[in-house]
TITOR-293135 format. One line per 10 residues: number of its first residue (from 0); for each residue x, y, z of C-alpha. Coordinates in steps of 0.05 Angstrom, whole numbers, plus 32768, in hexadecimal, padded with zeros to 4 digits. Each point is the difference from the previous one (the first is absolute). Layout:
N
NUM) X:Y:Z | ...
// end
This chain:
402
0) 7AE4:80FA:7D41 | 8003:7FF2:7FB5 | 7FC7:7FE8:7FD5 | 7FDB:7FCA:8020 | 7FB1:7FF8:7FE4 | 7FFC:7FBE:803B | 8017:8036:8030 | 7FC5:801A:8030 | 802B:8046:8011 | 8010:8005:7FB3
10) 7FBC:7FF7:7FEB | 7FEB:8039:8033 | 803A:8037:7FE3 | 801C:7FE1:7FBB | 8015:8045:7FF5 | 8049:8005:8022 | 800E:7FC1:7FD6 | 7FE8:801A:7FC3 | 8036:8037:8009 | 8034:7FD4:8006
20) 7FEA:7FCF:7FC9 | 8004:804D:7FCC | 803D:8011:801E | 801E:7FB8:7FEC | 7FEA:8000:7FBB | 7FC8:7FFB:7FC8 | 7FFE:7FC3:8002 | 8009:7FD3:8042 | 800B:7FB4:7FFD | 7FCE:7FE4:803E
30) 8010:7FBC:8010 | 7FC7:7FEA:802D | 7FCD:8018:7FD8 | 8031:7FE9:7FBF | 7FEF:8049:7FD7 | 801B:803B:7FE4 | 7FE7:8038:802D | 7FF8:8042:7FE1 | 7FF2:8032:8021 | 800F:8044:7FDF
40) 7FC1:8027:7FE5 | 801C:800E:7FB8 | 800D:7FAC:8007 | 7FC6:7FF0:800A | 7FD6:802D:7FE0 | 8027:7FEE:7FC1 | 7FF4:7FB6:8009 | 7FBA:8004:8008 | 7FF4:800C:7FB6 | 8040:7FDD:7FEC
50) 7FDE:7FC5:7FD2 | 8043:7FCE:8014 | 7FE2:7FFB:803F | 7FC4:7FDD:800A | 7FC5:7FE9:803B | 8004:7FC4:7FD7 | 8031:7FCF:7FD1 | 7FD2:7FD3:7FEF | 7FE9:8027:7FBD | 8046:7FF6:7FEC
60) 8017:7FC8:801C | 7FEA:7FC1:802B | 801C:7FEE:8048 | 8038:7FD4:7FEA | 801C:8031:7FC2 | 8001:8034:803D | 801F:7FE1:8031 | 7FC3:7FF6:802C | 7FDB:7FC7:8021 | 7FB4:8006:7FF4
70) 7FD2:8004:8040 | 7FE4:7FC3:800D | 7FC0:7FF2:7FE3 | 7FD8:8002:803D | 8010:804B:8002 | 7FDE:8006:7FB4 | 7FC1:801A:8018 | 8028:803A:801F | 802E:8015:7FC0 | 7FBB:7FF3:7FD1
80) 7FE7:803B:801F | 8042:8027:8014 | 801E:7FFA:7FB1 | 7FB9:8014:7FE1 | 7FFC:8041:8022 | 801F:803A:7FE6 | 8041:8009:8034 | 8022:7FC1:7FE6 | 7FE8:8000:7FB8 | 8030:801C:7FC9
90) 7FF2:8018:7FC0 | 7FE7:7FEE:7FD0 | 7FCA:7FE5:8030 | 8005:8032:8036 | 7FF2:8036:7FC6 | 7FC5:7FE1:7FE3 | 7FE8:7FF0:804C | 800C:8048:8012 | 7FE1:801D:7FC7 | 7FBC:7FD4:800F
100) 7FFE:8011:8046 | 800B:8045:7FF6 | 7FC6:800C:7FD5 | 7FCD:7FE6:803B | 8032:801E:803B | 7FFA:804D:7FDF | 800F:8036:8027 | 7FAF:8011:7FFD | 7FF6:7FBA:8024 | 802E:801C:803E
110) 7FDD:804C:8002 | 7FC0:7FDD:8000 | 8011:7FD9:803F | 801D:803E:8023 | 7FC1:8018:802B | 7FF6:7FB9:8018 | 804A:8005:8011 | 7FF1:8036:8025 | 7FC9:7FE9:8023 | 801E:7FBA:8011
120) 803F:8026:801F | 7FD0:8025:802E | 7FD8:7FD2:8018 | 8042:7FD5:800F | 801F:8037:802B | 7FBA:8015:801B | 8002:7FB1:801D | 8048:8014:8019 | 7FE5:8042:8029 | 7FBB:7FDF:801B
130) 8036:7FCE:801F | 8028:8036:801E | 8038:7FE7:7FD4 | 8021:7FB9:7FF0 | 802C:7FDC:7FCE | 8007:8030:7FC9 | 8014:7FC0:7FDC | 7FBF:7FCD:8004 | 7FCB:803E:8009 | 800E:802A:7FC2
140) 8044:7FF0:7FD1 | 7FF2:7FBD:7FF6 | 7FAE:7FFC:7FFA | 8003:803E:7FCB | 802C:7FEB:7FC9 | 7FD9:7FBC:8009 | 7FC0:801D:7FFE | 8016:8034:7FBA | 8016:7FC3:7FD8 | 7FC8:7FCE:8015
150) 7FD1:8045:7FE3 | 8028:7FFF:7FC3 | 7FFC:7FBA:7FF7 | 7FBB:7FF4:8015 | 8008:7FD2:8037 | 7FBD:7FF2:8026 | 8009:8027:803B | 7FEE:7FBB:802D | 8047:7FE0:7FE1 | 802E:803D:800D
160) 801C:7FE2:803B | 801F:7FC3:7FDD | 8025:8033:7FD8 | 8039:8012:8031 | 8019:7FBB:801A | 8003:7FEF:7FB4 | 8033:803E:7FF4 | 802C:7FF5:803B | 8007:7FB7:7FF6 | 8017:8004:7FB2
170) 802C:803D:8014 | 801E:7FD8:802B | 8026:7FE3:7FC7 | 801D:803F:7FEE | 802B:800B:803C | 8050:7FDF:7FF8 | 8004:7FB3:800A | 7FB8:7FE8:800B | 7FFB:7FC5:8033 | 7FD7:7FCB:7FE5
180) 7FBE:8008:8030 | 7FFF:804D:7FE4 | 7FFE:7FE5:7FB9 | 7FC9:7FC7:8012 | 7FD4:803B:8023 | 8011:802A:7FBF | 7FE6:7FC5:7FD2 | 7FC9:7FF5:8026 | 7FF0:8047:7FF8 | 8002:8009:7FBC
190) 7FDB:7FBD:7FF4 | 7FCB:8022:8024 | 8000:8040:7FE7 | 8008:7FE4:7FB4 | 7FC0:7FD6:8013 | 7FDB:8037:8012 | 8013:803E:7FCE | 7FEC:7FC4:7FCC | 7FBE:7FFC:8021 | 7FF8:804F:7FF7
200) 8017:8005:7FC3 | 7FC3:7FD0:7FE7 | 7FD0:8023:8022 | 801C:8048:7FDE | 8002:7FD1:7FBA | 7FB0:7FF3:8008 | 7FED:804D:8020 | 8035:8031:7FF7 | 800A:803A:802B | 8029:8044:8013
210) 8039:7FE1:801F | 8038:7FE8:7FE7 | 8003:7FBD:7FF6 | 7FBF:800D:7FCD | 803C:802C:7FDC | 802D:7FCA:7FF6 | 7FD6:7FD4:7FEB | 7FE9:8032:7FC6 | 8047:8022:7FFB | 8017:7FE8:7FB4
220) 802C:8014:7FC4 | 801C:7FEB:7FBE | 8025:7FCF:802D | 7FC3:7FD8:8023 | 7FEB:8005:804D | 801D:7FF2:803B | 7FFE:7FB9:8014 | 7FE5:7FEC:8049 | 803A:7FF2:801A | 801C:8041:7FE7
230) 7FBD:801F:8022 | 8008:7FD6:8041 | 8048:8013:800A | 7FF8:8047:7FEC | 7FC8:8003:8032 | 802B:7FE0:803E | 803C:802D:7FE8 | 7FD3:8042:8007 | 7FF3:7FE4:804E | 8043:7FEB:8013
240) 8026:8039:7FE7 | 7FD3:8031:800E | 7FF5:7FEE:8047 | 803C:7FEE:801B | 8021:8048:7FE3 | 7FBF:802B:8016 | 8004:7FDE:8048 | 8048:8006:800F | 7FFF:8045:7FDF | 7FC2:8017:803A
250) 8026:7FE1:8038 | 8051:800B:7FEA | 7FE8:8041:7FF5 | 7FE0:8017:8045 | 8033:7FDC:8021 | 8034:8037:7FDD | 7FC4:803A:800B | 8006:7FF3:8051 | 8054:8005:7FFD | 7FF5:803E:7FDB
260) 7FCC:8023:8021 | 8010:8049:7FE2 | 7FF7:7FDA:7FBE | 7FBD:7FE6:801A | 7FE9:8042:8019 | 8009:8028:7FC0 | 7FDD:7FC7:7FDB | 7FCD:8008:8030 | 7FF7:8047:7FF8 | 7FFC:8002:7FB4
270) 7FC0:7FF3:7FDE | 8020:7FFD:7FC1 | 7FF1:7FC1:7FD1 | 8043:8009:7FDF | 801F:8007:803A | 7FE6:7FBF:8019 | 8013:7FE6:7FBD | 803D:8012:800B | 800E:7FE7:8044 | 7FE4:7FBD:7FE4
280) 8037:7FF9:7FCB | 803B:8010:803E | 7FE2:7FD0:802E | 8005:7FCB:7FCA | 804A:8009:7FF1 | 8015:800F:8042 | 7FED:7FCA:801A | 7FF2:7FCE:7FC5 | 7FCD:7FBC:8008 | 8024:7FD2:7FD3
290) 8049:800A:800E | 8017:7FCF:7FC4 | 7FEE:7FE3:7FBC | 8023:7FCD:7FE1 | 8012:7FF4:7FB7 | 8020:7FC4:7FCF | 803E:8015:7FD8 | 7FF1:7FE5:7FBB | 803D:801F:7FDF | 803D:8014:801D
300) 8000:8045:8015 | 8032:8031:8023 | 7FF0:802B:8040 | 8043:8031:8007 | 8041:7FCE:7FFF | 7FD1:7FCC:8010 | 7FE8:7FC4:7FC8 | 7FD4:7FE0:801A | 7FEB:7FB8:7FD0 | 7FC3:7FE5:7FE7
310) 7FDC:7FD6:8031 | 8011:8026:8040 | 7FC3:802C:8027 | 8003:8044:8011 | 7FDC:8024:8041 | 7FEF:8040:7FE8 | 7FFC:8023:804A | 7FCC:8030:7FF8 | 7FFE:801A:804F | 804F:8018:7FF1
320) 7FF4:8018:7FBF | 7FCD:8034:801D | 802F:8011:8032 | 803A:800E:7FD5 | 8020:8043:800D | 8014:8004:7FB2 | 7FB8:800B:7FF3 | 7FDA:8018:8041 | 8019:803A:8020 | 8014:7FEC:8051
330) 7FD7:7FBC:7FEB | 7FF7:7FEA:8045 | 7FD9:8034:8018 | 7FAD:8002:7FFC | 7FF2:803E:7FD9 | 7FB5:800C:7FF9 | 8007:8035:7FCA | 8037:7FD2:7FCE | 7FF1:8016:7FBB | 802F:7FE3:7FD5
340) 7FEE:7FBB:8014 | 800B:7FCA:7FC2 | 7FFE:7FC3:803B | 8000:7FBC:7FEE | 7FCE:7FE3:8022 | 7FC5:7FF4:7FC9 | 8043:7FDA:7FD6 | 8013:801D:7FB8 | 7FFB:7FEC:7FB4 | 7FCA:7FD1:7FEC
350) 7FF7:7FE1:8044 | 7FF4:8044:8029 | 7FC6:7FF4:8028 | 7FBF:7FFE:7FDC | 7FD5:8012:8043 | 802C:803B:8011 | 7FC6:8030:7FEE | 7FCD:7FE0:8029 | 8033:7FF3:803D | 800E:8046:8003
360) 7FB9:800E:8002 | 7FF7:7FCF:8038 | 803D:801D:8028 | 7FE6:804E:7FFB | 7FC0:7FE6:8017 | 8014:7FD6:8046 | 802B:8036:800D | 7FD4:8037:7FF1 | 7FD1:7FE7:802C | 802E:7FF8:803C
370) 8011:804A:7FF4 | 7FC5:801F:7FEE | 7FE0:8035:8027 | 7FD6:7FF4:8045 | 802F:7FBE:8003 | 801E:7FF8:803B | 8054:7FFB:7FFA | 8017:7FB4:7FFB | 8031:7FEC:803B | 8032:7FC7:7FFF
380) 7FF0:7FD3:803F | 8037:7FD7:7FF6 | 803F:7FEE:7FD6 | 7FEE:7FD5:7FCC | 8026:7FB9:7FE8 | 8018:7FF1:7FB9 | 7FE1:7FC5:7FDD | 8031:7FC7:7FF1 | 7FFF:800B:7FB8 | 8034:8030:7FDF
390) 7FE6:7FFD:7FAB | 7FC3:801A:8016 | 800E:8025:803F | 7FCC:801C:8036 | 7FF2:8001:8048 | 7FD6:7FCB:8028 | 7FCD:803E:8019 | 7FF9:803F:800C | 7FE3:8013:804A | 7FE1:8045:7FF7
400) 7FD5:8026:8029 | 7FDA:8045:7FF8
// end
């Protein structure tokens, strides 16, 4: 079976076709999806901070001198938000964005939430065990991440639960060839969330706080400040990508803990922070939450004997590149105790993830508590289903039981 993203058995093992996509070349023309796959790790890491490339052409040029039809204008409200925040900007507004955002999104601001992390992530698996067990999924790797950025943010605790049908319906969007009822449910969304991060934000304006929309709102230079929009989509970026990578990370991961169970038991045995660390960082390339990101040729470039023009897209294919055997010693095997482990999935170059620190944070913690001492072992109960979408891959649930 080649690569196939529409495919329900390639979504649940894209690795056999990511072998045969490296073994064909560095750069693979893909029809259906009409892209240039590339899925070698020196490929893709390269590209990542390759400025010819871009998340976006329109700093450059406008639909029609690339090539490209504009989304229809009833889709606006989406690509308002999407092409403020910082994934799809280029410089020089993704630097200056960046650079604001930065100095209210310090690394102080993450180590101060880490003890709530902590305690969040205990009380979500202490939930799981008073239940005897449950979906790992809806009990503790989705409500956490939630729950860490609505803290960070300041969300009223009484609103939290609007925040997670907001982020799945404008990631929606993300996956290959949106229908059109996905993109209504993602406008919708981010009409809604817009309207109320707008709301916030004039509440922080009049009485400031710790969190950090209070931050951006004060964050300045020799530049100026950071517009609302800039704010609002910085805001919804922090949820979407944070969330979506934390809670297939949790779930992708224990799904590969319970087919490796001596893996599992010497992670269970160690009470070693590093170690966990560690483990963290293998569990994230070894099975990787967004298996693709996409990028705009806006100059010709050349991948091997390959040219490919100005105006064509590129699928950087992140889930092969952390599997390549060129990098990762025996790559498809889950090895707790990988130390030379340069994955790919935070991204490289000036779009690498800015939330990496505080998702890492948020992974050692669920997982720290599922394995900490006087807990009892986590069983599988039974095989879990993949989720139709292949960009940002995960399972439907995870049945667990203690």
């Amino acid at each position: 079976m080649g690569f196939d993203p529409w495919d329900a058995e390639f979504v649940a093992d894209p690795y056999p076709a990511y072998r045969e996509l490296r073994e064909q070349g560095r750069a693979v023309w893909c029809e259906a999806t009409g892209q240039w796959l590339v899925p070698h790790y020196a490929d893709v890491s390269a590209l990542l901070r390759d400025r010819r490339l871009g998340r976006t052409y329109l700093h450059r040029f406008s639909h029609e001198e690339f090539g490209r039809e504009a989304p229809p204008p009833e889709h606006e409200p989406f690509h308002v938000l999407n092409g403020n925040g910082l994934l799809d900007l280029e410089d020089p507004a993704h630097a200056r964005v960046r650079r604001l955002v930065a100095k209210a999104f310090t690394p102080r601001t993450v180590e101060r939430l880490v003890p709530s992390v902590r305690r969040m992530a205990g009380e979500l698996v202490g939930r799981l065990r008073a239940d005897g067990g449950g979906d790992l999924l809806t009990v503790v790797a989705e409500p956490l991440p939630v729950a860490v950025i609505a803290e960070l943010l300041g969300v009223p605790e009484a609103d939290r639960g609007l925040l997670r049908p907001w982020s799945a319906d404008i990631c929606g969007m993300f996956e290959l060839r949106p229908d059109e009822e996905t993109a209504q449910r993602a406008v919708r969304a981010s009409v809604e969330f817009s309207a109320y991060l707008r709301g916030l934000i004039a509440e922080r304006r009049s009485r400031p706080g710790e969190d950090l929309i209070s931050g951006l709102i004060a964050a300045h230079d020799e530049e100026g400040r950071l517009s609302e929009q800039e704010m609002i989509s910085t805001c919804v970026l922090l949820l979407n990508a944070g969330h979506e990578a934390t809670v297939n990370t949790t779930v992708n991961g224990w799904w590969a803990l319970f087919r490796n169970p001596a893996q599992l038991a010497a992670l269970r045995g160690s009470h070693d922070p590093e170690k966990l660390s560690t483990a963290v960082d293998e569990l994230m390339r070894y099975d990787t939450p967004l298996q693709m990101f996409e990028r705009w040729v806006l100059d010709d470039i050349r991948i091997g004997d390959t040219v490919i023009p100005r105006g064509a897209e590129v699928a950087l294919l992140f889930g092969s590149a952390n599997r390549d055997p060129a990098r990762f010693g025996d790559p498809d095997a889950l090895d707790l105790s990988r130390a030379d482990n340069p994955h790919l999935t935070f991204g490289a170059g000036i779009h690498y993830c800015l939330g990496a620190p505080l998702a890492r944070r948020e992974l050692e913690a669920s997982f720290g508590a599922l394995l900490a001492d006087g807990v009892p072992p986590l069983r599988l109960v039974e095989e879990p289903q993949w989720q139709d979408g292949y960009v940002i891959r995960g399972l439907k649930q995870l049945l667990v039981e203690f």
